[in-house]
C-alpha positions as CSV (number, residue, x, y, z in Angstrom):
1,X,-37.6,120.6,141.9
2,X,-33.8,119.6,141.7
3,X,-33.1,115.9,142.2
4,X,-30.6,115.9,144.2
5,X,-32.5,114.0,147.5
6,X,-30.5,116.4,149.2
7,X,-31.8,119.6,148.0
8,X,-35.5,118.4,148.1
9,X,-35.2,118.2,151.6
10,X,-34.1,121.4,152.0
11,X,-36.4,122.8,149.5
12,X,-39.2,121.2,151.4
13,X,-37.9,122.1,154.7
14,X,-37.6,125.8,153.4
15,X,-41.2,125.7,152.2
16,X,-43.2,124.1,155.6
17,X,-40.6,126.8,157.6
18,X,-42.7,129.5,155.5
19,X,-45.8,128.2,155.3
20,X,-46.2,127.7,158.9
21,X,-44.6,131.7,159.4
22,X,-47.0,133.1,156.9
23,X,-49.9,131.2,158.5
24,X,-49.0,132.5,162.3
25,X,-48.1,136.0,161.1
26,X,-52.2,135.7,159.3
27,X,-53.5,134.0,162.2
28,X,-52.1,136.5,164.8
29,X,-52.8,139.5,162.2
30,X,-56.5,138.9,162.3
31,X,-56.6,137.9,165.8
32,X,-55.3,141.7,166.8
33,X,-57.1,143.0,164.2
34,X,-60.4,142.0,165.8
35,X,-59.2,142.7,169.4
36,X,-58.0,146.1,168.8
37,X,-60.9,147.3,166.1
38,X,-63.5,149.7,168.5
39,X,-66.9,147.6,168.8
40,X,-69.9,149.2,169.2
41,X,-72.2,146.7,166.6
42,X,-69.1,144.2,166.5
43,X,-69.8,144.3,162.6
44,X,-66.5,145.6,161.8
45,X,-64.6,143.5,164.2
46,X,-66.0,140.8,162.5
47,X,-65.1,141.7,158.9
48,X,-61.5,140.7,159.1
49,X,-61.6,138.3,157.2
50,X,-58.9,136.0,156.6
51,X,-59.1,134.3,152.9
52,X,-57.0,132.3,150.8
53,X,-56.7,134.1,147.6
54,X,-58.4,137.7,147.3
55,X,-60.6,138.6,149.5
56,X,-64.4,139.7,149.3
57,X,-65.2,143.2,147.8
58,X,-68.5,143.8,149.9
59,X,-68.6,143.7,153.7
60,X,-69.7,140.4,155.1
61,X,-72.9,140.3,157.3
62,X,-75.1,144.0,158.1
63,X,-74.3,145.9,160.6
64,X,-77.6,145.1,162.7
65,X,-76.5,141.7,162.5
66,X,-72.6,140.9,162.8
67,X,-72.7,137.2,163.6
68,X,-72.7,136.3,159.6
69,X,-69.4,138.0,159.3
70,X,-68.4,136.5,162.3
71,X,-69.4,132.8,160.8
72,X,-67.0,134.4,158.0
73,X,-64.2,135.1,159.6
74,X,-64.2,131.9,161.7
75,X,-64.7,130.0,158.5
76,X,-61.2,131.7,156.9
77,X,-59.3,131.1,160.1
78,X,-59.9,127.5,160.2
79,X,-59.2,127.5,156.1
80,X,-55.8,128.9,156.7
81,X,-55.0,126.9,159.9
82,X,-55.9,123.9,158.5
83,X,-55.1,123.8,155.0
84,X,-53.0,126.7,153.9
85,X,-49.4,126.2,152.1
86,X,-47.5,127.6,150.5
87,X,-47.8,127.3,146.6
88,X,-51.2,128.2,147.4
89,X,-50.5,131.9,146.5
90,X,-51.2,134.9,148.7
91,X,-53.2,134.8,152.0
92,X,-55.7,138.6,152.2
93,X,-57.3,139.9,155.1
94,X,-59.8,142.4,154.0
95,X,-62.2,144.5,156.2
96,X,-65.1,146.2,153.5
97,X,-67.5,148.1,156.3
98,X,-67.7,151.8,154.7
99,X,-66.1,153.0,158.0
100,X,-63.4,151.0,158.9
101,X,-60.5,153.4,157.5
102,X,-62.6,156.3,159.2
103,X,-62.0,154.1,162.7
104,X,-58.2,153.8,161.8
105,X,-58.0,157.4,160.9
106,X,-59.4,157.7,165.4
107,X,-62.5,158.1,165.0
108,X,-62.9,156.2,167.6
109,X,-62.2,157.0,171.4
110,X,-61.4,153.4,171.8
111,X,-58.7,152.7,169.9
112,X,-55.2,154.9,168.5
113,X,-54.9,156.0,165.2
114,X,-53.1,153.4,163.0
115,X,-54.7,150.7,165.2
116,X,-54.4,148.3,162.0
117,X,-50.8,149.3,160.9
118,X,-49.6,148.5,164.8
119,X,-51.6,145.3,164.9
120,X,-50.1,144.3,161.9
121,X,-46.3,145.1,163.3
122,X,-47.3,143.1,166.5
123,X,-48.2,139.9,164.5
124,X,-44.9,139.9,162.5
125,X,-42.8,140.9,165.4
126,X,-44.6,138.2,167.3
127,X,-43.5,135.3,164.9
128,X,-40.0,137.3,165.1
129,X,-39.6,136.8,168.8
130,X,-38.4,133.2,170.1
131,X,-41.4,131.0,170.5
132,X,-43.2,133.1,168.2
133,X,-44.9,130.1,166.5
134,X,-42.9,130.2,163.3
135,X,-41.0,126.8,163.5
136,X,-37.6,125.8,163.1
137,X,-36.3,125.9,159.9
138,X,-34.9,121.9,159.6
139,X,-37.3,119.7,161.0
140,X,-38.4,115.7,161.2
141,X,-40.8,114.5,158.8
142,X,-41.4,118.1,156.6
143,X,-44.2,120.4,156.9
């Protein structure tokens, strides 16, 4: 990091201005994502699962019993809330259940085609809008 004091604060007012975006666009991502997913065991709702890092390459839970991929995806929420930043490198949220592109194709009567693509598009447009949770850019005291 430059030396200038200066530039560090800008630096680190540039970094807690992103880190807090990226978390609200994951935290809002996931939160559609689950809302808008068509339920009928709740096991695929519950596989978005937000992780720090890459994310799992196996579903989370079974299907007769959703609430261990609900534990899951409750546990990565309160990861990224909490302790997410920046330099931590990429932020994934995966959904493994061997249907869920089948649901995002309409499988489903309850929910459009492309149901992830447009909850994805409302998250960042939701950060976008004033209010949106991402933070102003110079602020007291860092991230």
């Amino acid at each position: 990091m430059a030396r200038d004091p200066k530039v560090r604060v800008i630096v680190r007012s540039l970094e807690g201005f992103t880190t807090r975006r990226v978390k609200r666009i994951v935290l809002n991502a996931t939160a559609n994502l689950t809302e808008d997913t068509p339920r009928d065991t709740g096991w695929a709702r519950n596989n978005w699962i937000p992780e720090i890092g890459p994310g799992p390459n196996e579903p989370t839970g079974e299907r007769e019993n959703p609430d261990a991929a609900g534990a899951a995806q409750q546990q990565g929420i309160a990861a990224i809330a909490a302790t997410y930043k920046l330099g931590m490198g990429i932020i994934t949220i995966s959904n493994n259940v061997p249907y869920i592109v089948f649901l995002n194709e309409g499988s489903s009567k309850q929910a459009a085609p492309g149901f992830v693509q447009a909850a994805i598009l409302r998250a960042v447009q939701s950060v976008d809008k004033p209010g949106g949770g991402g933070g102003s850019l110079i602020s007291e005291g860092g991230s």
